[in-house]
C-alpha positions as CSV (number, residue, x, y, z in Angstrom):
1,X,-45.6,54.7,120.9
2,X,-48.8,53.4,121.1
3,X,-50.4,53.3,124.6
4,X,-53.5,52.5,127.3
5,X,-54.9,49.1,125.5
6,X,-52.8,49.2,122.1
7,X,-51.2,46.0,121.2
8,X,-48.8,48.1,119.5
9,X,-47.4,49.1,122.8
10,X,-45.7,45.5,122.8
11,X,-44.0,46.0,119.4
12,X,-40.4,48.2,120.4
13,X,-39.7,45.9,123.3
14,X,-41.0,42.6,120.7
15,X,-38.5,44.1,118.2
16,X,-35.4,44.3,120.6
17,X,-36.1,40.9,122.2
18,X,-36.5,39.0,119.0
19,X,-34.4,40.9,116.4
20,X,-37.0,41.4,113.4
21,X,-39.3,43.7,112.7
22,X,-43.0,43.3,113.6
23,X,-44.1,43.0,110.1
24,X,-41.3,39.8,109.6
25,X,-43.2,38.3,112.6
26,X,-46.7,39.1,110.7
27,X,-45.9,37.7,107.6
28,X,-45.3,34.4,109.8
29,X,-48.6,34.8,111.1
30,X,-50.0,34.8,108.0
31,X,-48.2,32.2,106.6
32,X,-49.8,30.2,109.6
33,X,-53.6,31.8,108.9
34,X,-55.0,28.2,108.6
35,X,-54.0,27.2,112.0
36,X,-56.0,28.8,115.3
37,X,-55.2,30.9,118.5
38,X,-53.4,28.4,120.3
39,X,-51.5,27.1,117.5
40,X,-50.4,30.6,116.5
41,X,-49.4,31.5,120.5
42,X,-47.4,27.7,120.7
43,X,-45.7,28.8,117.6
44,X,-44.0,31.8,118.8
45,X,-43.9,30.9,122.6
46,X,-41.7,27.2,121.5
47,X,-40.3,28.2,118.2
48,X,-39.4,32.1,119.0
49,X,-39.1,31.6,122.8
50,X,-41.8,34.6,123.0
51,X,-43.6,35.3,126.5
52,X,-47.4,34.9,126.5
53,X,-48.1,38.7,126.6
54,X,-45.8,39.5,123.2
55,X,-47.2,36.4,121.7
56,X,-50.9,36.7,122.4
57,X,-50.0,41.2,121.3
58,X,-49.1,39.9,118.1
59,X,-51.7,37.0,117.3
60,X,-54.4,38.8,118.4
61,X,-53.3,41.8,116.1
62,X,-52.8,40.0,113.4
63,X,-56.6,38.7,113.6
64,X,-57.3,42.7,113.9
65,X,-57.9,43.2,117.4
66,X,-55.6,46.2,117.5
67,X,-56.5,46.8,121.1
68,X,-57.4,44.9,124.3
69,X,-60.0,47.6,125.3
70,X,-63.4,46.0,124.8
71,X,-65.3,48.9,125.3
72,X,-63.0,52.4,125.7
73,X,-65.2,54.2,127.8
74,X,-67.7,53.8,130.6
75,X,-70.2,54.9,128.5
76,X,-70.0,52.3,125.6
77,X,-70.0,49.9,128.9
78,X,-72.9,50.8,129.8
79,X,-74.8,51.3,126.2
80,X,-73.6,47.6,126.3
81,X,-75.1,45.7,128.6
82,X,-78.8,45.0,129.8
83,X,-80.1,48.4,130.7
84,X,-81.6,47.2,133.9
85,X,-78.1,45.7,135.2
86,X,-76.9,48.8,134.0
87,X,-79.2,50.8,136.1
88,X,-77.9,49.0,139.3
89,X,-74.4,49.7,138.3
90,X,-74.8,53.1,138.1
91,X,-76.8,53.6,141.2
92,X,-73.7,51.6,142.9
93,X,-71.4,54.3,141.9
94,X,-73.9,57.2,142.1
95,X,-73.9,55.9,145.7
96,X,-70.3,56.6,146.3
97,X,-69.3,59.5,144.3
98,X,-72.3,61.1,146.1
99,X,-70.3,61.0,149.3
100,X,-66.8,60.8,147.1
101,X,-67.3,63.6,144.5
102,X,-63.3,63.2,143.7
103,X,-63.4,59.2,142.2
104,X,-63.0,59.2,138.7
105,X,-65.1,56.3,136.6
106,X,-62.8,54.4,134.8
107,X,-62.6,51.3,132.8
108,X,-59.9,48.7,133.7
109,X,-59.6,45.3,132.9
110,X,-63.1,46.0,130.4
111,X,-64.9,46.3,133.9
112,X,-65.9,49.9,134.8
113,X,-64.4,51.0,138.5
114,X,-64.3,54.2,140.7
115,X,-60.7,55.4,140.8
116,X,-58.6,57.6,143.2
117,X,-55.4,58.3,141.3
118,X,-53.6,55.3,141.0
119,X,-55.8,53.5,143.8
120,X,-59.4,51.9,142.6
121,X,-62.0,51.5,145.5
122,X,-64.4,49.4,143.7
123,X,-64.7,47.5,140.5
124,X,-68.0,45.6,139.3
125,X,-69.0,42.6,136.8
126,X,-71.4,41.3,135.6
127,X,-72.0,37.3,135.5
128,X,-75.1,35.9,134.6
129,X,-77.2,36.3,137.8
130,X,-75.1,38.2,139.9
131,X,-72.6,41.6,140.1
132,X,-69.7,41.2,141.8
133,X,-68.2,44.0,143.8
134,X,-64.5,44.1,144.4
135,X,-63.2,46.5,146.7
136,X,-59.7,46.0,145.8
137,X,-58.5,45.0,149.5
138,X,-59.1,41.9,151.7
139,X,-58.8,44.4,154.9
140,X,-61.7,46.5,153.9
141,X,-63.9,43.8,153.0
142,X,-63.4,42.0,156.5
143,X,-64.0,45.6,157.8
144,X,-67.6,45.6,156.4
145,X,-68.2,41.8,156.5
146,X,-71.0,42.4,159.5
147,X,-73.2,44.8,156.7
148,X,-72.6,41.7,154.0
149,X,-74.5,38.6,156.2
150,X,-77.2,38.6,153.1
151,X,-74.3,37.9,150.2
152,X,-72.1,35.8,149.5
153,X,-68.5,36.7,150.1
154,X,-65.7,35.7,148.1
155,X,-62.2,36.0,149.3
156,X,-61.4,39.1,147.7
157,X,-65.2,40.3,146.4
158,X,-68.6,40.1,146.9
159,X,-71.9,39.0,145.2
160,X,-75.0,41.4,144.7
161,X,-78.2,40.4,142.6
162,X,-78.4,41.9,139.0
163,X,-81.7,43.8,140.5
164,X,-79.6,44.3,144.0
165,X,-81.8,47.4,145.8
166,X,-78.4,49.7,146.2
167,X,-77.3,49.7,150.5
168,X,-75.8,53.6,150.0
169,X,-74.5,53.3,153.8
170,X,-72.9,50.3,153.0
171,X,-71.6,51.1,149.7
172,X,-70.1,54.9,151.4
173,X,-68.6,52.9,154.3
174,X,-66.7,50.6,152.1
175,X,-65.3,53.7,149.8
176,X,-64.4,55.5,153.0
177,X,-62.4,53.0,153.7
178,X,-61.1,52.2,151.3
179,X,-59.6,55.5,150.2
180,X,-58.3,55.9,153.7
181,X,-56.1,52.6,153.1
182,X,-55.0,54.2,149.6
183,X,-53.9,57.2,151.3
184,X,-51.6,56.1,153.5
């Protein structure tokens, strides 16, 4: 079986829900080619009674998306985006794993996040003028709320500028603890 970001990974339990094959439920697809996303997705969510993830697995690889992985790797993130923002990013996690050596870079959700085995202790995205920084736990953002009085603060993140002039104190007191609230 197909894993990680694979579409495919949706097909065995598709099969057993619906009774056909995945290529029977292609071949409908393509008999509806004409017709757009949502029209596809309504089609097999009210005709077929399919959920939204096994309908939107199937649409999306019959348009030849085969996987929901935008960019596979931290590295094709980064080769990606605006090399400046990219810059900031990096020195955001530099900051952490300098402290952290044992946080893995990871991409999840197509955003690229420091990971400690199942536990991530910060996530970051881009938006137009801003990164936000998600640290995965309402508790540890209140925690270091006092060294966040220049940025905005969401309920569950925080905003940086795209140029943001990295706070490594800051940045290792959020990861420390965080990683003590994913170890116990």
């Amino acid at each position: 079986m197909a894993t990680g970001g694979s579409r495919e990974k949706f097909f065995p339990a598709i099969e057993k829900k619906h009774g056909e094959k995945v290529a029977v439920w292609l071949k409908r697809l393509k008999d509806l080619e004409t017709t757009k996303y949502p029209e596809q997705i309504a089609f097999l969510r009210e005709n077929h009674g399919f959920s939204q993830a096994h309908a939107n697995a199937l649409v999306m690889y019959h348009r030849g998306s085969k996987s929901s992985n935008k960019f596979g790797t931290p590295e094709n993130y980064f080769k990606n985006i605006d090399p400046k923002v990219a810059k900031t990013i990096k020195k955001i996690f530099s900051a952490i794993t300098a402290k952290h050596k044992n946080l893995e870079l990871v991409m999840a959700w197509n955003q690229p996040m420091l990971r400690l085995g199942k536990g991530y202790v910060i996530g970051v995205s881009i938006s137009k003028n801003h990164l936000t920084l998600n640290p995965f736990s309402i508790k540890v953002l209140k925690q270091i709320s006092p060294r966040l009085t220049e940025f905005e603060v969401k309920k569950y993140t925080f905003l940086v500028p795209l140029d943001w002039k990295v706070d490594v104190g800051m940045l290792q007191a959020l990861a420390k603890a965080r990683i003590a609230e994913i170890n116990n």
